[in-house]
C-alpha positions as CSV (number, residue, x, y, z in Angstrom):
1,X,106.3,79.5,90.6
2,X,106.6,79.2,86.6
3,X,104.6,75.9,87.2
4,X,101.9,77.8,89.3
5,X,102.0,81.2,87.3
6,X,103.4,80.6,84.1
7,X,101.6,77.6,82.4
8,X,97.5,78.2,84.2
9,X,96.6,80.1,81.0
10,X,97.9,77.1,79.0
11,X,95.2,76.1,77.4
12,X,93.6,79.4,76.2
13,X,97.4,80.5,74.8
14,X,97.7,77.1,73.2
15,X,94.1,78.4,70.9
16,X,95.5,81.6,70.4
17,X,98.7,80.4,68.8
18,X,96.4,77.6,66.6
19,X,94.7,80.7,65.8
20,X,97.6,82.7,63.8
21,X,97.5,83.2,60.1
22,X,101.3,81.9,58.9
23,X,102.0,80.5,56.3
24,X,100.7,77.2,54.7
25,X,103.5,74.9,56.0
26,X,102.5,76.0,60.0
27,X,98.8,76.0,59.0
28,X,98.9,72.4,57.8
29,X,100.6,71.3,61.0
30,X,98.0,73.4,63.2
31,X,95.2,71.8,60.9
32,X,96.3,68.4,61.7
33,X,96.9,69.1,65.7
34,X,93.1,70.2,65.6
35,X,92.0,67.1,64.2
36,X,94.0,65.4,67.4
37,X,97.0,64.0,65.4
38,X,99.4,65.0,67.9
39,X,101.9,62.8,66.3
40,X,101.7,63.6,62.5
41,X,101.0,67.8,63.5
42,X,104.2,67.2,65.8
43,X,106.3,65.7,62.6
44,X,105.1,68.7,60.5
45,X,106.2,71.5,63.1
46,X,109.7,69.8,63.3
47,X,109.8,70.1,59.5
48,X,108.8,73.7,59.5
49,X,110.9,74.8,62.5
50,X,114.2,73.0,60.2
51,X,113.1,75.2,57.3
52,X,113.6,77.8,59.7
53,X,109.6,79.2,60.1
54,X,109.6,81.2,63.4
55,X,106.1,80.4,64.1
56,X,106.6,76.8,63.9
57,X,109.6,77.2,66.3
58,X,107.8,79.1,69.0
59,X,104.9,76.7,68.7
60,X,107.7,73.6,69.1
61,X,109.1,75.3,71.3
62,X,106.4,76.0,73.5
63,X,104.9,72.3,73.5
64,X,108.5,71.1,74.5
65,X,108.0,73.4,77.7
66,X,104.2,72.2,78.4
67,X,105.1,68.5,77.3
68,X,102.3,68.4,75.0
69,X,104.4,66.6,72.8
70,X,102.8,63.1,71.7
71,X,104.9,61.3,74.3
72,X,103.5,64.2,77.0
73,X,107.3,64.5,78.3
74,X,108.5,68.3,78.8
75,X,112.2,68.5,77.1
76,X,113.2,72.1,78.3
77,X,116.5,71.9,77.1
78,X,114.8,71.6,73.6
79,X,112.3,73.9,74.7
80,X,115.1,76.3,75.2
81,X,116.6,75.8,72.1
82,X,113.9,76.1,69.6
83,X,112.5,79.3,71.6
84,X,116.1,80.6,71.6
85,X,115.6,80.6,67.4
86,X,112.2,82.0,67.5
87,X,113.1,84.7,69.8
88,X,116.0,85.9,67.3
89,X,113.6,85.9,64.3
90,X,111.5,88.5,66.4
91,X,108.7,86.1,67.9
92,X,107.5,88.3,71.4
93,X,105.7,85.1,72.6
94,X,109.0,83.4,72.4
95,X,110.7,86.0,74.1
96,X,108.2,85.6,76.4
97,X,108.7,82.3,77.5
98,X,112.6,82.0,76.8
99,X,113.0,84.9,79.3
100,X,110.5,83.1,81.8
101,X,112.6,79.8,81.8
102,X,115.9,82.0,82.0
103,X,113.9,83.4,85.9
104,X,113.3,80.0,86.7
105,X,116.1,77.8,85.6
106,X,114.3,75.5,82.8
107,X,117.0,74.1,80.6
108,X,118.7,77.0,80.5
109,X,121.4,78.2,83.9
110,X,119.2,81.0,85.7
111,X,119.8,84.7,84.3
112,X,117.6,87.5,85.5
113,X,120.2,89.8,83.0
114,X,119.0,87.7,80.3
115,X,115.9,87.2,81.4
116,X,115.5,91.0,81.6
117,X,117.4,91.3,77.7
118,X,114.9,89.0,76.0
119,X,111.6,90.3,78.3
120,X,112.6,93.8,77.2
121,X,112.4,92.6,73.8
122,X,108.7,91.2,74.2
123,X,107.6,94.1,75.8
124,X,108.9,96.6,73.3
125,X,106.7,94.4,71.1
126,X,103.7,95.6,73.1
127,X,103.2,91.7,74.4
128,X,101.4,92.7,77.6
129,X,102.1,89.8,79.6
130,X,106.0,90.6,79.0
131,X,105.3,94.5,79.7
132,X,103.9,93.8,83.4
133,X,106.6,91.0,83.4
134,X,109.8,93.4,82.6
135,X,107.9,96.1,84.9
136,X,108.3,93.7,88.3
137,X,112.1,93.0,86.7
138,X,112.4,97.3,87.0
139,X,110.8,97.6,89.9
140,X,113.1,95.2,91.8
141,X,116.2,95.7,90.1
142,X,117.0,92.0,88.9
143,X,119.0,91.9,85.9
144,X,118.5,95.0,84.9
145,X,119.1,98.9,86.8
146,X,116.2,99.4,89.5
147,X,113.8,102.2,88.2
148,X,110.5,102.1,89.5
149,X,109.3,104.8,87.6
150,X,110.1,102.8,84.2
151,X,108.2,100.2,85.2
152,X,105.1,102.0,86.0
153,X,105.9,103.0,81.9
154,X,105.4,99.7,80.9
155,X,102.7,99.0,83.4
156,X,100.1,101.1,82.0
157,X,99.7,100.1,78.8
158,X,99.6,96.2,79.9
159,X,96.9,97.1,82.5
160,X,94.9,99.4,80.7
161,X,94.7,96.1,78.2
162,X,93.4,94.4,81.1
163,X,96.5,92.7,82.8
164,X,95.6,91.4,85.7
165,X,99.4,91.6,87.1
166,X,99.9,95.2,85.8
167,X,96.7,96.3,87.6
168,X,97.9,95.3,90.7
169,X,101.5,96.2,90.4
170,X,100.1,100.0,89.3
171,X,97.6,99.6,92.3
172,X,100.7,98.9,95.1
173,X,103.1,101.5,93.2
174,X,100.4,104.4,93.6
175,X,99.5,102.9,96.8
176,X,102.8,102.6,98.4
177,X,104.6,105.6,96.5
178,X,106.8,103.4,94.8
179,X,108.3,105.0,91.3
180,X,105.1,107.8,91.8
181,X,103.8,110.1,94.3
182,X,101.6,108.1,96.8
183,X,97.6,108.4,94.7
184,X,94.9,106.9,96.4
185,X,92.3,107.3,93.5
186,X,94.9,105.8,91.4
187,X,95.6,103.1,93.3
188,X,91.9,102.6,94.3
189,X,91.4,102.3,90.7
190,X,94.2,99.5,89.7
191,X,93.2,97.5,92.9
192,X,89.3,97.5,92.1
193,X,90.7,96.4,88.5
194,X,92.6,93.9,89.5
195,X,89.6,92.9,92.3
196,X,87.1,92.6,89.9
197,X,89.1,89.8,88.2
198,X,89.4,87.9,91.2
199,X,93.2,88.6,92.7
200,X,92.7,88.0,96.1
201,X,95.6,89.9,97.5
202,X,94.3,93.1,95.4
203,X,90.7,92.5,97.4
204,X,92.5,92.4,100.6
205,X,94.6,95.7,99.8
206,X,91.1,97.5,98.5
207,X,89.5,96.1,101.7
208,X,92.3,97.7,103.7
209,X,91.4,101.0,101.3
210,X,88.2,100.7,102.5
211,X,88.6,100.2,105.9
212,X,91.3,103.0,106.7
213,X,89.4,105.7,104.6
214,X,92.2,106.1,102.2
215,X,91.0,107.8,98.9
216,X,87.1,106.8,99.6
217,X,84.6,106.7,102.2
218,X,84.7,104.8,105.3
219,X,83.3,101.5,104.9
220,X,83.7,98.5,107.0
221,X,80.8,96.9,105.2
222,X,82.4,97.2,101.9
223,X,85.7,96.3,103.3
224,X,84.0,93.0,105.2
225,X,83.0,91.8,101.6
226,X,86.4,92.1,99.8
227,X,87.6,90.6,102.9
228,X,85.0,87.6,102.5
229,X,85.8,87.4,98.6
230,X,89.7,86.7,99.5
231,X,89.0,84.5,102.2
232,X,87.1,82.2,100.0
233,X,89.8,82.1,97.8
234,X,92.0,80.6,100.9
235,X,94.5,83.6,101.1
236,X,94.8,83.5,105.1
237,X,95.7,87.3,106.1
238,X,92.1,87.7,104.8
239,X,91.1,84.8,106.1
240,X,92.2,86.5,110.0
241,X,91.0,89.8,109.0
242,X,87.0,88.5,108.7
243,X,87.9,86.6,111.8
244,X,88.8,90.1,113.7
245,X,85.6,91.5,112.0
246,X,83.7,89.2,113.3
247,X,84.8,89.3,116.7
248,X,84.3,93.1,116.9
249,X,81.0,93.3,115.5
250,X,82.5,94.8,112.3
251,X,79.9,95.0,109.7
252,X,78.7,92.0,110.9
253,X,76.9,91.0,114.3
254,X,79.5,90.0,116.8
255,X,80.1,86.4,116.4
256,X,82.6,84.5,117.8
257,X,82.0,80.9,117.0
258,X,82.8,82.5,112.9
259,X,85.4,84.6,114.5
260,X,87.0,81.6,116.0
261,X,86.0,79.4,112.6
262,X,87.6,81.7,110.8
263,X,91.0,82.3,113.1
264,X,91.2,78.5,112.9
265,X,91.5,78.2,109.4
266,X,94.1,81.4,109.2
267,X,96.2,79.9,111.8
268,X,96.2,76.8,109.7
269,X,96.8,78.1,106.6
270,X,99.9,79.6,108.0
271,X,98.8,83.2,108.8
272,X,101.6,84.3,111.9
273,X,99.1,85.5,114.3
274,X,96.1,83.6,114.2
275,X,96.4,81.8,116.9
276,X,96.9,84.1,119.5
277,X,93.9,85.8,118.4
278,X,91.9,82.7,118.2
279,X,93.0,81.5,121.8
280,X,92.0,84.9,122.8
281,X,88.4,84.3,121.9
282,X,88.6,80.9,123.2
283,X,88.6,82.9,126.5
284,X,85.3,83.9,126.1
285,X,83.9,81.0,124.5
286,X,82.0,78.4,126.1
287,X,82.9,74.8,125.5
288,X,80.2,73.9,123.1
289,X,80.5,77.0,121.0
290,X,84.4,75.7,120.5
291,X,83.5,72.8,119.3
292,X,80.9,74.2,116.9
293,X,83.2,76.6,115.9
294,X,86.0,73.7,115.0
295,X,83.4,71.4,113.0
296,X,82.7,74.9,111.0
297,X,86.2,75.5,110.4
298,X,86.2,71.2,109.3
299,X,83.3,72.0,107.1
300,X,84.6,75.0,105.5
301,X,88.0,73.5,104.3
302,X,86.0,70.4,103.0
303,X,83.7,73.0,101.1
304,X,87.0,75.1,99.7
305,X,86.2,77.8,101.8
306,X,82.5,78.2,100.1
307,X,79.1,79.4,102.5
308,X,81.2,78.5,105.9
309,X,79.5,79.0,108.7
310,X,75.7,77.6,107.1
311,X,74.1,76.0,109.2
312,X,75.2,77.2,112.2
C-alpha cells in the first residue's frame, strides 16, 4: 500500500521540495542535484543535515525512503532516522512521511499511535495530504480515539484544496452518515470532485447516485458513463455493473455479447459475482456470440480496458 499510494506523486513532490527557498547551504546542494550530480548534491545534503538544517534532513531523509540515493538503494532505517530529526525541528512534510512509514512498518516497528502523534502534527500545519491522512486515522479509530466527526474537520479544508482523498472520504461520510447527518448534495458534491479527477471508486459511488435517484435526477445514462469511466480504469464492481447494464438494455441497447465481455473480465479481475451472472447470459447466447464475446473480453485486457467492444 505505501509502495502503491505513498510514493506515485514522487516525482512531482521531489520538484516541489527542489523548489523551496532555504538557505544557501540546501540551495547549493539542490543546485547541484539539478545539474544531475547525484553524487556531489548527495555529499552536500549529508553535510547540511550534520549541521543540523531541517530542510536538508527531510530532503535526505526522503531520498533514503525513495532510494534516489546515487547507489538507487532505499535505506529506511536511515530514512527513519533523518525524518525523525526533521520532524522535531517542525518539517510537516517530514511528519508526513515519518508517520507514513510508522502505518507501514518502514524501518521503524509499526505504530498507528505514533503514526497518528506525528500526522496530527502535519496536519495542524495545514499539510493537506496529512489532514485527509489523520482524518481516515479518526474515522477508524487507529491510534488515536475514533471520532468521525473530527475527521470530517480536517477533511474539508484538504478537499476544498483539492485532495483527491478528502473528497472522497467527505463524499462517503455525507453519503453513508458517518460523523454527519446523511447529505446527498454534499456527498453528490465530494464524489463528482473526487470523479472529475479520475478516482474510480468515487465514479462508481456517483453512478450508484445516479442510478438510485439519491440527491439528483434519475439517470441511468449518466450513471452508464461513470460506470464506463471506472471500468476502464479496471476497477471490477464497475466493470459487472456495465455488464448488468448492458444486459438489461440500460442506457444502452440490450447487448449481450458486451454484457458477457464485460462479466468476463469482472469475474476475472476478481469481482464475487461475475460469473454467475455471466453463465446466466451464456444461457441465452448462441455459441458464436460466446466466442465473440470471449475474443472481446481478450482484446479489451490487451488494450487496458480502452474502446472494448470496437469492432464488433
Amino acid at each position: 500500500m505505501f509502495e502503491l499510494c505513498g510514493m506515485k506523486k514522487s516525482a512531482l513532490f521531489l520538484l516541489a521540495v527542489l523548489s523551496l527557498k532555504v538557505n544557501a547551504s540546501f540551495e547549493d546542494a539542490r543546485e547541484l542535484y539539478l545539474s544531475g550530480d547525484k553524487a556531489g548534491s548527495f555529499l552536500l545534503f549529508e553535510e547540511a543535515s550534520q549541521r543540523g538544517d531541517a530542510n536538508a534532513q527531510f530532503f535526505l531523509g526522503w531520498i533514503h525512503l525513495l532510494g534516489a540515493t546515487p547507489s538507487g538503494a532505499k535505506d529506511y532505517y536511515k530514512a527513519a532516522l533523518w525524518l525523525e530529526k526533521a520532524s522535531k525541528q517542525g518539517v510537516p512534510e517530514a511528519q508526513y512521511w515519518l508517520a507514513k512509514m510508522y502505518i507501514e512498518g518502514l524501518g521503524v516497528e509499526r505504530s498507528y499511535t505514533e503514526a497518528a502523534h506525528l500526522m496530527k502534527l502535519s496536519a495542524d500545519q495545514k499539510y493537506t495530504d496529512a489532514q485527509a491522512e489523520y482524518g481516515l486515522l479518526l474515522a477508524h479509530g487507529r491510534g488515536v480515539s475514533r471520532d468521525q466527526a473530527l475527521a470530517i474537520e480536517y477533511w474539508l479544508p484538504a478537499a476544498a484544496s483539492g485532495n483527491l482523498d478528502a473528497q472522497f472520504s467527505l463524499g462517503l461520510a455525507y453519503d453513508e452518515a458517518m460523523g454527519t447527518k446523511r447529505d446527498y448534495k454534499q456527498a453528490l458534491k465530494w464524489y463528482a470532485k473526487a470523479a472529475e479527477q479520475g478516482d474510480a471508486q468515487a465514479q462508481v459511488n456517483l453512478a450508484i447516485m445516479y442510478q438510485q435517484g439519491n440527491g439528483v435526477i434519475q439517470d441511468y445514462s449518466r450513471a452508464a458513463g461513470l460506470y464506463l469511466e471506472a471500468a476502464e480504469s479496471g476497477l471490477a464492481d464497475a466493470q459487472y455493473s456495465i455488464g448488468l447494464y448492458y444486459h438489461q438494455g440500460r442506457a444502452f441497447a440490450r447487448d449481450d455479447v458486451m454484457a458477457h465481455m464485460w462479466l468476463n473480465i469482472a469475474s476475472a479481475n476478481g469481482q464475487s459475482v461475475a460469473s454467475e451472472a455471466r453463465e446466466i447470459i451464456e444461457g441465452e447466447m448462441t455459441r458464436q456470440e460466446i466466442l465473440l464475446a470471449q475474443r472481446l473480453a481478450r482484446q479489451c485486457v490487451e488494450n487496458n480496458y480502452k474502446n472494448c467492444g470496437e469492432g464488433k
